[in-house]
C-alpha positions as CSV (number, residue, x, y, z in Angstrom):
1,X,0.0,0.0,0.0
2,X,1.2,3.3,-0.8
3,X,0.9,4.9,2.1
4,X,2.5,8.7,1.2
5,X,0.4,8.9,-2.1
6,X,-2.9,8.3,0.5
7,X,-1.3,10.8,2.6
8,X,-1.2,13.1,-0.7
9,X,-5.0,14.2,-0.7
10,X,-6.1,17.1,0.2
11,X,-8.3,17.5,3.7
12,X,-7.7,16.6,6.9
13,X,-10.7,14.3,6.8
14,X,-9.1,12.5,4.6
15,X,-5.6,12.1,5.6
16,X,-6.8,10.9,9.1
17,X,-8.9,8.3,7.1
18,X,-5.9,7.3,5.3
19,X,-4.2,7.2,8.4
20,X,-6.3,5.0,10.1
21,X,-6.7,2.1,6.7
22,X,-2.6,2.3,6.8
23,X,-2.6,1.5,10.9
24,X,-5.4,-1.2,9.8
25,X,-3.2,-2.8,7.2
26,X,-0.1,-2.3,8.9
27,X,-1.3,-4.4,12.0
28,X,-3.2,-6.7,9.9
29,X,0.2,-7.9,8.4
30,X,1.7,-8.5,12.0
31,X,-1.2,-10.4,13.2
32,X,-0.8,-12.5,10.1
33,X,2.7,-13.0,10.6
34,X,2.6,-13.8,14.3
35,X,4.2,-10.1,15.2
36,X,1.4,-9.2,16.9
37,X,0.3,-11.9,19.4
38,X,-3.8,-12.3,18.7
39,X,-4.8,-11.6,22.7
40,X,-5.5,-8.1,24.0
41,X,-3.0,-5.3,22.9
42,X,-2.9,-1.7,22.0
43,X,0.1,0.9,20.6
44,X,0.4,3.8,18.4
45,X,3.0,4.0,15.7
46,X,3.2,6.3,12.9
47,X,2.0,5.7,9.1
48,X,5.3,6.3,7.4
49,X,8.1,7.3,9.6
50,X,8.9,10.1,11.3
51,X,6.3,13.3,10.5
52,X,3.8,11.3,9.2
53,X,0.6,11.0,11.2
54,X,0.2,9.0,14.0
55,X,-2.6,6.2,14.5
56,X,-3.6,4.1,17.8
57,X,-4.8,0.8,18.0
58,X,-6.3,-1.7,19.4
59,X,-6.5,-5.0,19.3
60,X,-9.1,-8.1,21.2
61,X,-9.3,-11.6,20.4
62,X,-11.9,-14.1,21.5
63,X,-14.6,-16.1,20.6
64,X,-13.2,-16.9,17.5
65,X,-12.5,-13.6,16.4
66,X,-9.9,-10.7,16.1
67,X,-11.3,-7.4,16.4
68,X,-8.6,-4.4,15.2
69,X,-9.5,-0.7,15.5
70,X,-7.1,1.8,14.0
71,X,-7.7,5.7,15.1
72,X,-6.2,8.7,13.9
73,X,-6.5,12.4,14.6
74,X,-5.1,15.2,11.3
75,X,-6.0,18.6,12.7
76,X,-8.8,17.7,15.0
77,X,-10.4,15.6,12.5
78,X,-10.7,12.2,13.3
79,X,-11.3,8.8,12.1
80,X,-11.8,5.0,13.0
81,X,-11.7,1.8,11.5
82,X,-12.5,-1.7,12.8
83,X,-11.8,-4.9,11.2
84,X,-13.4,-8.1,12.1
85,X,-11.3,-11.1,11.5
86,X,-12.5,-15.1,11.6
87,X,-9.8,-17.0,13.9
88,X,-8.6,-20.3,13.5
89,X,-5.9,-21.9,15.7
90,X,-3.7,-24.9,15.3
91,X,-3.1,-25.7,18.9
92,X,0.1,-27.7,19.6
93,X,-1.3,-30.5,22.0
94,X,-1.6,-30.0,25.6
95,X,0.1,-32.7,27.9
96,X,-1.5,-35.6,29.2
97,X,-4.6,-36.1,31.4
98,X,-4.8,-37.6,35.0
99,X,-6.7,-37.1,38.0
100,X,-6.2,-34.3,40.4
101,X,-7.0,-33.5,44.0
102,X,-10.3,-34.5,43.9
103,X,-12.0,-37.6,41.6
104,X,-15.4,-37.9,42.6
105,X,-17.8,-40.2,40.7
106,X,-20.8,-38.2,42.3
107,X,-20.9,-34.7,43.6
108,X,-23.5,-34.3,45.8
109,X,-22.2,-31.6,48.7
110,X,-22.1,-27.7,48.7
111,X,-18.5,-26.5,49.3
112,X,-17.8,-23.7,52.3
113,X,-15.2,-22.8,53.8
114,X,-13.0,-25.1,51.4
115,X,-9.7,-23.8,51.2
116,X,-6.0,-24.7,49.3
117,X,-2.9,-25.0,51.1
118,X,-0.3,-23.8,48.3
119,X,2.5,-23.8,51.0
120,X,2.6,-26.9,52.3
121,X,1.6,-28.6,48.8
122,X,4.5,-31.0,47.3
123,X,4.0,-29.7,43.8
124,X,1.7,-26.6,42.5
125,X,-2.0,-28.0,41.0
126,X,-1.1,-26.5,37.9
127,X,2.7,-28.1,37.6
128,X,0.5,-31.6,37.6
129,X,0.1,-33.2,34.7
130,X,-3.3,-32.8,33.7
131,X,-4.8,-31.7,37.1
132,X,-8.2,-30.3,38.2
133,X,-9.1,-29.3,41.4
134,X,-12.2,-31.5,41.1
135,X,-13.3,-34.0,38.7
136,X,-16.9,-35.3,39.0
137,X,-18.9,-37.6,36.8
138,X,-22.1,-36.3,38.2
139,X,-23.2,-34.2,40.7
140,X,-23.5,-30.4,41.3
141,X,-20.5,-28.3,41.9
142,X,-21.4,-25.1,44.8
143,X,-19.4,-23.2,46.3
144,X,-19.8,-20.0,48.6
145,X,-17.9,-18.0,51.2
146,X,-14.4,-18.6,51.6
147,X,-13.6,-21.0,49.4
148,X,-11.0,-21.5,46.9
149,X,-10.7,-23.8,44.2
150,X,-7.1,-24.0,43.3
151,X,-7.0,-25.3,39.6
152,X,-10.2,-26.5,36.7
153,X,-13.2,-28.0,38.2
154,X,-15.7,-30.2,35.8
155,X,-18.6,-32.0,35.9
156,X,-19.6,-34.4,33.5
157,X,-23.3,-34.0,34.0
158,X,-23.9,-31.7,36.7
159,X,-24.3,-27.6,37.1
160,X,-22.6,-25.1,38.7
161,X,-23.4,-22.9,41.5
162,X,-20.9,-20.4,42.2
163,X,-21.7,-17.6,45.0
164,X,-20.2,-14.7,46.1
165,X,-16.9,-15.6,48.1
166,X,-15.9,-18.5,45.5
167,X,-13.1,-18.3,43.6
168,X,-12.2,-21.1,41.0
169,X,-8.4,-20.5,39.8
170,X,-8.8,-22.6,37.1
171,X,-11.5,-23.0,34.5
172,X,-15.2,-24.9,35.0
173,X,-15.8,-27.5,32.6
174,X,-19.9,-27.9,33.5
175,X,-22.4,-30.4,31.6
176,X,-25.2,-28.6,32.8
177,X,-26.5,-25.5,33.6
178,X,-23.8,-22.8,35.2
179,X,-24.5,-19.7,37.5
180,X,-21.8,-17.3,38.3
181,X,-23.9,-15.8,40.9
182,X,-21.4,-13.1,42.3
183,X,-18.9,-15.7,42.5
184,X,-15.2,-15.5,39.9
185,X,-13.9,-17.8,37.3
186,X,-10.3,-16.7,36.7
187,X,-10.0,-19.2,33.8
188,X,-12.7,-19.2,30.8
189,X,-16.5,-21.4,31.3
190,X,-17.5,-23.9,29.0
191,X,-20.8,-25.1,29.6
192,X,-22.6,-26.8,26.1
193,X,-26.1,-27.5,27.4
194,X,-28.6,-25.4,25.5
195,X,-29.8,-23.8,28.4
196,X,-29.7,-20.6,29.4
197,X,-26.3,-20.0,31.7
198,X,-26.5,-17.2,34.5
199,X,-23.5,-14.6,34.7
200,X,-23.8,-12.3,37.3
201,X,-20.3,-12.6,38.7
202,X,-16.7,-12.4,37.1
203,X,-15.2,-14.6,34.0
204,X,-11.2,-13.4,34.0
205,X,-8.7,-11.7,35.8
206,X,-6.9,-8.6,34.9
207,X,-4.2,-9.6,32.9
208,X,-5.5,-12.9,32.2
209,X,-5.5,-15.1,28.8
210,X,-8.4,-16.5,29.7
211,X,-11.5,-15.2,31.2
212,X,-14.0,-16.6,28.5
213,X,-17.4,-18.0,28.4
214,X,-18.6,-20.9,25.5
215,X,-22.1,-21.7,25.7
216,X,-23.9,-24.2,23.9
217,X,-27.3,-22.2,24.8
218,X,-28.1,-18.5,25.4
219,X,-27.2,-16.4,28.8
220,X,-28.1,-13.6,30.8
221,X,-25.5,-10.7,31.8
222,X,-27.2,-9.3,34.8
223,X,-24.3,-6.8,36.6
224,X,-21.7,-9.3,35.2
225,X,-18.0,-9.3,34.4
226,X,-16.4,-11.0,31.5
227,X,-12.8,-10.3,30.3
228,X,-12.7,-12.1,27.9
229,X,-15.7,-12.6,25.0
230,X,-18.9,-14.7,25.1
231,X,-20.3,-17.8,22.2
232,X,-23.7,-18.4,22.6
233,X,-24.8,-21.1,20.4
234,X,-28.5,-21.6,21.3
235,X,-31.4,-20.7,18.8
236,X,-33.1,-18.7,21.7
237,X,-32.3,-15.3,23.0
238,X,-29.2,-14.1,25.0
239,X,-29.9,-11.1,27.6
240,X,-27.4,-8.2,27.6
241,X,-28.9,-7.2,30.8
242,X,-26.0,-5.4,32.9
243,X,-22.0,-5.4,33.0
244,X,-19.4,-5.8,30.7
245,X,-18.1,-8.2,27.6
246,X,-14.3,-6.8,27.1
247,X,-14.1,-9.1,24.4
248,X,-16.4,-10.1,21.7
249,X,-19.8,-11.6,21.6
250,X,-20.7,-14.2,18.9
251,X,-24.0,-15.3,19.0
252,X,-27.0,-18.3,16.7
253,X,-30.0,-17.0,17.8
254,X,-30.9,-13.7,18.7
255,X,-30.3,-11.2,21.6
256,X,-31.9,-8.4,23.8
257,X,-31.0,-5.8,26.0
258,X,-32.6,-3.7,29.9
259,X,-31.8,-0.4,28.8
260,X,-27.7,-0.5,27.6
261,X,-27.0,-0.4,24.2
262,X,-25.4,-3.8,23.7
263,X,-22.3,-2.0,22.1
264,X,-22.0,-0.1,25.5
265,X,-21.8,-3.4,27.2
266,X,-19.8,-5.1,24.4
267,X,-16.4,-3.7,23.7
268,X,-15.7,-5.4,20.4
269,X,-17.2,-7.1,17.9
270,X,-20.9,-8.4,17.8
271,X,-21.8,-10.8,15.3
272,X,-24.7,-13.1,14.3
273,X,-23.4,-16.9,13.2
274,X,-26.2,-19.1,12.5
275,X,-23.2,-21.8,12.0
276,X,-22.1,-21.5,15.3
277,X,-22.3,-24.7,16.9
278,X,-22.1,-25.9,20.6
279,X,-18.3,-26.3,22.8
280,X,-17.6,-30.1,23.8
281,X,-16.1,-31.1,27.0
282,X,-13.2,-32.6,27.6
283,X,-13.0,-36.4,28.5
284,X,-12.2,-37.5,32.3
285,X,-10.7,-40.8,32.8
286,X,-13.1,-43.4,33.4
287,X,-13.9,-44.7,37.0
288,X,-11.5,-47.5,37.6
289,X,-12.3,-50.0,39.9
290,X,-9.6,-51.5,42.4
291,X,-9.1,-54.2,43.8
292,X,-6.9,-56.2,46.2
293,X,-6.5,-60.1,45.9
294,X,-3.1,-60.8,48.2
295,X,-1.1,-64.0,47.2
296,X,-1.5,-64.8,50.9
297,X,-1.6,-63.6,54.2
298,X,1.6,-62.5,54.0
299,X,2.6,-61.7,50.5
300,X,0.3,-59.1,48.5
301,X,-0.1,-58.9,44.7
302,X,3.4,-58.7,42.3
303,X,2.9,-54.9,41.8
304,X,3.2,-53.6,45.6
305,X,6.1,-56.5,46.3
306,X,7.7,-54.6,43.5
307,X,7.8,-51.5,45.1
308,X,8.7,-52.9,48.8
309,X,5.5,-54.0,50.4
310,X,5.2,-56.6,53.1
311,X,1.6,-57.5,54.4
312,X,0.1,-58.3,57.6
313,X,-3.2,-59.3,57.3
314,X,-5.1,-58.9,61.0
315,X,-7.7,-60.7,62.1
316,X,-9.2,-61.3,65.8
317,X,-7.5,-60.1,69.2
318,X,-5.3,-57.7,66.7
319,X,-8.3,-55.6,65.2
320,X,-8.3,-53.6,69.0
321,X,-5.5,-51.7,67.7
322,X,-7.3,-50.2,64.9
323,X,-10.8,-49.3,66.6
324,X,-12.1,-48.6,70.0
325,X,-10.3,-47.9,73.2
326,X,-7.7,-49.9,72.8
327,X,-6.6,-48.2,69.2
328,X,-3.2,-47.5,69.1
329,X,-2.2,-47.6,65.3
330,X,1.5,-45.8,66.5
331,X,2.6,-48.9,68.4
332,X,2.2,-50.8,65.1
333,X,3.2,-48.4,62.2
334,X,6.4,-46.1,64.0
335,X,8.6,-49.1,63.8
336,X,8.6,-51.0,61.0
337,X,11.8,-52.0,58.6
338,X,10.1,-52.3,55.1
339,X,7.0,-50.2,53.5
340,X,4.3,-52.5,54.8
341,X,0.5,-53.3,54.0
342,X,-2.4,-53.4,56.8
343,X,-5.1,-55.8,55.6
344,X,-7.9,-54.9,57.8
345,X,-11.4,-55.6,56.0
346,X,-11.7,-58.9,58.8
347,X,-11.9,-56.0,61.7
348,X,-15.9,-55.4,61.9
349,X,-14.7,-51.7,63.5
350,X,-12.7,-50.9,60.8
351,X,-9.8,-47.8,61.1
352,X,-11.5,-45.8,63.8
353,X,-10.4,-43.5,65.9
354,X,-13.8,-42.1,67.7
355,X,-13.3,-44.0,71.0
356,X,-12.8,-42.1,74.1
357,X,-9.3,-44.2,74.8
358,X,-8.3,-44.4,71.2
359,X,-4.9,-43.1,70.7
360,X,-5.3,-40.2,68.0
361,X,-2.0,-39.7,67.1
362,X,-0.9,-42.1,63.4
363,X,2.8,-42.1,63.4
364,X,4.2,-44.0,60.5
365,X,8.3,-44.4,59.8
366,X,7.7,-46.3,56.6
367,X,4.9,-46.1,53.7
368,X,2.1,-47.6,54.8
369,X,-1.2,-49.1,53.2
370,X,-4.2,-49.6,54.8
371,X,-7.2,-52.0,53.1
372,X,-10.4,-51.2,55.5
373,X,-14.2,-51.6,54.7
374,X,-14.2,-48.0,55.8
375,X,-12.5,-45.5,58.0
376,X,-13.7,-42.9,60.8
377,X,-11.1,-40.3,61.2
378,X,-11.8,-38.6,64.5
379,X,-9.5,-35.7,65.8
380,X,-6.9,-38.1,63.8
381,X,-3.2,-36.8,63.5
382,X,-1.3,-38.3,60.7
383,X,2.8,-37.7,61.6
384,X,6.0,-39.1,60.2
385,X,7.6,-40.7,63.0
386,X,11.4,-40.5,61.7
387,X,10.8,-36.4,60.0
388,X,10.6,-38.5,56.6
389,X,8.8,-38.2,53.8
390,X,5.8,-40.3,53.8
391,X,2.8,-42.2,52.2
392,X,-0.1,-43.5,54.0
393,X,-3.2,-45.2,51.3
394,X,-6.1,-45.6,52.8
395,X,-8.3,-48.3,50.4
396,X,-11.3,-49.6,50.7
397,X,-11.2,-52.0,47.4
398,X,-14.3,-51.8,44.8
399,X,-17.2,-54.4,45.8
400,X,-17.7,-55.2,42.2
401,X,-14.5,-54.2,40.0
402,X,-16.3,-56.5,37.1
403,X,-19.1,-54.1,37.1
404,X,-18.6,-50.7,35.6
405,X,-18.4,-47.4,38.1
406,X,-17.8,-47.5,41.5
407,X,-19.7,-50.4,43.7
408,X,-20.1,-49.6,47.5
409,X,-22.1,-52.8,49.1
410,X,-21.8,-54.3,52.3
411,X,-19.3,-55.2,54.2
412,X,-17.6,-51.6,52.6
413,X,-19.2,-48.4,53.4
414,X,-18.9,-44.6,54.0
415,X,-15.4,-42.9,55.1
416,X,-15.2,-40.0,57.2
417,X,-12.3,-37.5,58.3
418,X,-13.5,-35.3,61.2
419,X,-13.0,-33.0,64.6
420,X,-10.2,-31.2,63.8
421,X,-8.2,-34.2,62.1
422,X,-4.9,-32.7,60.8
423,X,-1.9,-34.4,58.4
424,X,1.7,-33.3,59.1
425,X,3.3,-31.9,55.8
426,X,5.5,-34.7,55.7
427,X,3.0,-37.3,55.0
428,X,0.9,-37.7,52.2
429,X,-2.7,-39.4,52.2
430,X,-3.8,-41.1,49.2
431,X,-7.5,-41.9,49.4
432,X,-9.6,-44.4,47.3
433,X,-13.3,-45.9,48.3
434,X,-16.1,-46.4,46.2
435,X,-18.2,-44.7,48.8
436,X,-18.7,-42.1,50.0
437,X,-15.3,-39.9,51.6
438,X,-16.6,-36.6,54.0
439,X,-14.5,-34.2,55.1
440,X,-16.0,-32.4,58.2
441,X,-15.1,-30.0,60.8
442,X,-12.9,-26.8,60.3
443,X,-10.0,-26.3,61.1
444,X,-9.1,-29.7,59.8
445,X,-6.4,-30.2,57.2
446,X,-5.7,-32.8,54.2
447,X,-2.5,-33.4,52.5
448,X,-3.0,-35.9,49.6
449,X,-5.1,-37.2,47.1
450,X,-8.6,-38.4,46.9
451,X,-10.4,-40.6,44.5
452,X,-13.9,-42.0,45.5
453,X,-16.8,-42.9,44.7
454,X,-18.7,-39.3,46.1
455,X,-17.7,-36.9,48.1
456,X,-19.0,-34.4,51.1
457,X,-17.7,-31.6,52.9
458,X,-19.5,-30.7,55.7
459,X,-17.2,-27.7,56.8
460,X,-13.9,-25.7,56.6
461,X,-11.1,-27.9,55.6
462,X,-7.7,-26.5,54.4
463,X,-6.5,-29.0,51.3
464,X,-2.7,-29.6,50.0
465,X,-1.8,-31.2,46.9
466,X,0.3,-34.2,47.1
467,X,-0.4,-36.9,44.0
468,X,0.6,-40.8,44.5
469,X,-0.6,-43.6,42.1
470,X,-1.8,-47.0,43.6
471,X,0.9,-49.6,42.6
472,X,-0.2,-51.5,39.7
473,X,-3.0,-48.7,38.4
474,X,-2.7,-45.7,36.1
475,X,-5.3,-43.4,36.6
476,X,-5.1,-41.5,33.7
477,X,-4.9,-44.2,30.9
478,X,-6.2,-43.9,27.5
479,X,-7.2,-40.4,28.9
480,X,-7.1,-37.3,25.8
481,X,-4.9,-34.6,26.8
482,X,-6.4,-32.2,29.2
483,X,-7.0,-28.3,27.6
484,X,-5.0,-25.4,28.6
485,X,-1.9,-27.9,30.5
486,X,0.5,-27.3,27.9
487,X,1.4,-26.3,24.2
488,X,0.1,-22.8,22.5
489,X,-0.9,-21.3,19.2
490,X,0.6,-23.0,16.0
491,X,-0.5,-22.1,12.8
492,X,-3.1,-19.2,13.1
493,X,-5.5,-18.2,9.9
494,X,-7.4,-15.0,10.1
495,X,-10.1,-14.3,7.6
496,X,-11.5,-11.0,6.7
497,X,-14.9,-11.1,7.9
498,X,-15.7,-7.3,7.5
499,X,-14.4,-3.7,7.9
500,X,-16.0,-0.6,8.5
501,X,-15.8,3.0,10.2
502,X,-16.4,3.4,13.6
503,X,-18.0,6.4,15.5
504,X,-15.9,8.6,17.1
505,X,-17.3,10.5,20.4
């Protein structure tokens, strides 16, 4: 483009409109090129070198498209031109899936008060490959006061209720219906029902790359926040009630507005696509079921011999040590010369540590597993009894692994971890039962892992991050790669979709 034969013509009027098509092509060629990152980003340069006029611009990216607005002023005349760009990104792949702090076949509990301990975590949630905060098949995911999800939550089937006081790090994955109700997403929300989604909190953070919202029905912005830009595939009508869009908003059906004029609300682009078709979520890993089948009383299976394991199976006179008065699990666990497993499931009390004489302190000086029908967790104080590093599984084996999702029948039954119960940062607690696992009673901590078959929290609870694997099971096998945990933009196209003056104040 010959930009200094535009700047030729006579007028102001006209060299600021010239100004403003060379900033437009001029960016357009470094977005193309990879110059100019698509994202959010604004500068001012000058048309031809020094002397020649200057333009500002501005670009945002989101929802599948790149808006660009070029601005110059020639002698108090000035002009504005946006272009809408089409995006399409080649995205390197992201790294493997997994599980993360939470697997839960079944959500069923309203989380308060639930908080993340980053400090005394052995690696960050988002360092781990293919982490969430919580993974649930179904179930509702709430939240309110005081809590803090540290990384992604999703649910396969479930909603979303997120109240003021919630704060979700990550990004919600949600197979149902999602309400930001005063509560924050940091990350984006990707919710395909075609329903219509509530936001009437925060999508984003300042400075975020994130922060958007893909819907696979319609919405209502009542006095919400969204840094990023909204999708809205449903055939039915969207409500630009109140708040903000920083981004763009792509829409199928139709929208309407309280009283703002949507391109108040709106800072970039609006635009009808009646191809626009509903996001997908990602997949979880399956439920896997597991089991434990020892060679004998004394030797278990060939994958925990392989990583050290000795087993005493207890029966009788030796089940007082786990549950009642006489519980003393220390005198068993603080001395031992291998890693060693606990077969308990012939102990009718289980693991329990309610009894008014039971000895709450757990000190282990070796990794430990623990094969219960179920556990009661009462005032429980998990410690490493040498200042080692430390493992301590607490399973309670599938009652069906032939039988597809998690099968909690008789003799096995709920778990519980209550009254203050506390884990020492050196020890790490790697839960799995196909029941139900409750966490109750502030201000009770968790170090570990936990994968069950649902889960409950019944008050404040501060959670660390500390991931083991069951010897002989991978639980993130045949998983696809979980979004946004690796790679970045490869290959970007942007297609011209349209270009027109804007109206300057």
């Amino acid at each position: 483009m010959n930009t200094t034969g535009m700047l030729a013509e006579s007028g102001n009027l006209s060299r600021a409109q010239a100004a403003a098509d060379a900033g437009i092509a001029a960016q357009t060629a470094r977005l193309e090129t990879g110059e100019l990152t698509c994202g959010s980003a604004s500068g001012t340069a000058n048309v031809d070198g020094t002397g020649t006029p200057v333009y500002t611009y501005t670009l945002t990216c989101g929802a599948g498209l790149a808006t660009l607005r070029s601005t110059a002023t020639v002698a108090g005349e000035t002009v504005s031109r946006q272009a809408v760009f089409d995006v399409v990104e080649n995205n390197d792949p992201p790294t493997a899936g997994g599980p993360g702090l939470f697997y839960t076949y079944g959500m069923n509990t309203r989380l308060n008060s639930y908080v993340f301990d980053d400090v005394n975590s052995e690696v960050g949630i988002d360092e781990f490959t293919g982490s969430a905060g919580v993974f649930a098949s179904t179930g509702k995911i709430e939240c309110g006061s005081g809590s803090v999800f540290p990384a992604d939550i999703y649910t396969k089937t479930g909603g979303l209720q997120i109240d003021s006081g919630c704060v979700v790090k990550g990004s919600a994955y949600i197979g149902d219906t999602a309400v930001v109700n005063g509560g924050t997403i940091e990350g984006s929300l990707v919710a395909p029902k075609n329903t219509n989604h509530t936001i009437a909190g925060t999508i984003g953070k300042t400075g975020g790359t994130e922060g958007n919202a893909f819907l696979g029905g319609t919405f209502t912005l009542n006095s919400g926040t969204v840094f990023g830009s909204v999708t809205a595939a449903g055939t039915g009508n969207s409500t630009l009630g109140s708040g903000i869009i920083k981004g763009n908003f792509r829409y199928k059906g139709g929208y309407g507005i309280w009283g703002t004029p949507a391109t108040t609300i709106v800072k970039g682009a609006i635009v009808k696509d009646t191809a626009l078709t509903a996001p997908t979520l990602p997949a979880i890993p399956d439920w896997q079921d597991v089991s434990f089948v020892p060679v004998n009383a004394t030797t278990p299976a060939a994958a925990w011999v392989a990583e050290g394991y000795k087993l005493t199976t207890v029966t009788g006179a030796a089940c007082d040590k786990w549950s009642g008065n006489s519980s003393d699990v220390t005198s068993l666990a603080s001395t031992l010369t291998s890693r060693m497993i606990f077969d308990i499931r012939a102990c009718s009390g289980g693991f329990d540590t309610n009894a008014g004489g039971a000895k709450k302190e757990v000190k282990v000086n070796r990794d430990i597993a623990i094969i219960a029908n179920h556990w009661y967790l009462s005032g429980t104080k998990f410690k490493s009894a040498d200042g080692n590093d430390r493992t301590i599984f607490l399973i309670t084996p599938d009652s069906s692994p032939s039988v597809a999702g998690p099968q909690c029948t008789s003799p096995a039954r709920n778990s519980e971890q209550l009254n203050d119960s506390t884990v020492d940062p050196k020890i790490a607690v790697y839960i799995y039962t196909p029941c139900q696992m409750k966490f109750n009673s502030s201000p009770a901590t968790f170090r570990g892992q936990v994968y069950s078959g649902s889960l409950a929290f019944g008050g404040g609870v501060k959670v660390a991050f500390a991931p083991r694997n069951i010897p002989g099971y991978d639980f993130g096998q045949n998983t696809a790669p979980w979004p946004g945990t690796g790679g970045g933009s490869s290959g970007t196209m942007f297609t011209l979709r349209s270009t027109h003056d804007v109206v300057t104040p």
